[in-house]
N, C-alpha and C positions, 0 to 999 in steps of 0.2 A: 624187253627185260627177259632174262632169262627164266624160262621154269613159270611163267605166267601163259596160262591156257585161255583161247579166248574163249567165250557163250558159248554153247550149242545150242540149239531150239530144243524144247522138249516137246509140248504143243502150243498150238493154237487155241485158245479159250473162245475168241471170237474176231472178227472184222467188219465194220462200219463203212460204208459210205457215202459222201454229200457230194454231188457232183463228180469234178475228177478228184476230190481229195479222198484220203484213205486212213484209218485208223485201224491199228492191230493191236489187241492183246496177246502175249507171247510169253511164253515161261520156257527162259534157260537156265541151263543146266553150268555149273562154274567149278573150278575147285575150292568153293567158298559154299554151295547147295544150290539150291534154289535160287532165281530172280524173276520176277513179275516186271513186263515192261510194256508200256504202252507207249505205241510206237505209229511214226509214218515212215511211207517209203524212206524221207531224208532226212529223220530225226528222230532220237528219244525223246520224247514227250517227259515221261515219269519213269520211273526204275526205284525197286523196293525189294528186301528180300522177302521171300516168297516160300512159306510153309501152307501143307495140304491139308486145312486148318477148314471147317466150314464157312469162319466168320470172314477170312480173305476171301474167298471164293464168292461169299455170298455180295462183299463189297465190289470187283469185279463184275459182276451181273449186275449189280443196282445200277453203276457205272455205265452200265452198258443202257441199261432200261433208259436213264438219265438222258443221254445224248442222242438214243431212239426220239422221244419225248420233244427234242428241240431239231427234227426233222434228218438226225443220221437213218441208216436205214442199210439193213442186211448185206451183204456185199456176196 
């Protein structure tokens, strides 16, 4: 489609790993703002739009705490 720009990364919030698997949190950039996307190497997982709001931020990290908890683990 014309005049349709893809993501760009903006950053990294964090990366998980269990084994060989992998989990990223990732915030791009769109001609729409913001997108929060938790992602592996070969999939979107979740995608939301994403403002620099303490309470998204803060749910991303619980997210993260969460899946620490059930044996992910810093990457």
């Amino acid at each position: 489609m014309p005049g349709v720009s893809q993501p760009r990364p903006v950053a990294t919030l964090w990366q998980l790993a269990w084994d060989d698997d992998r989990l990223s949190c990732v915030v791009y950039r769109n001609t729409d703002g913001l997108q929060m996307r938790l992602e592996s190497p070969t999939a979107i997982i979740l995608s939301e739009p994403f403002d620099l709001q303490p309470g998204a931020i803060a749910r991303m990290h619980a997210l993260r705490e969460s899946l620490k908890r059930r044996g992910w683990r810093e990457s």
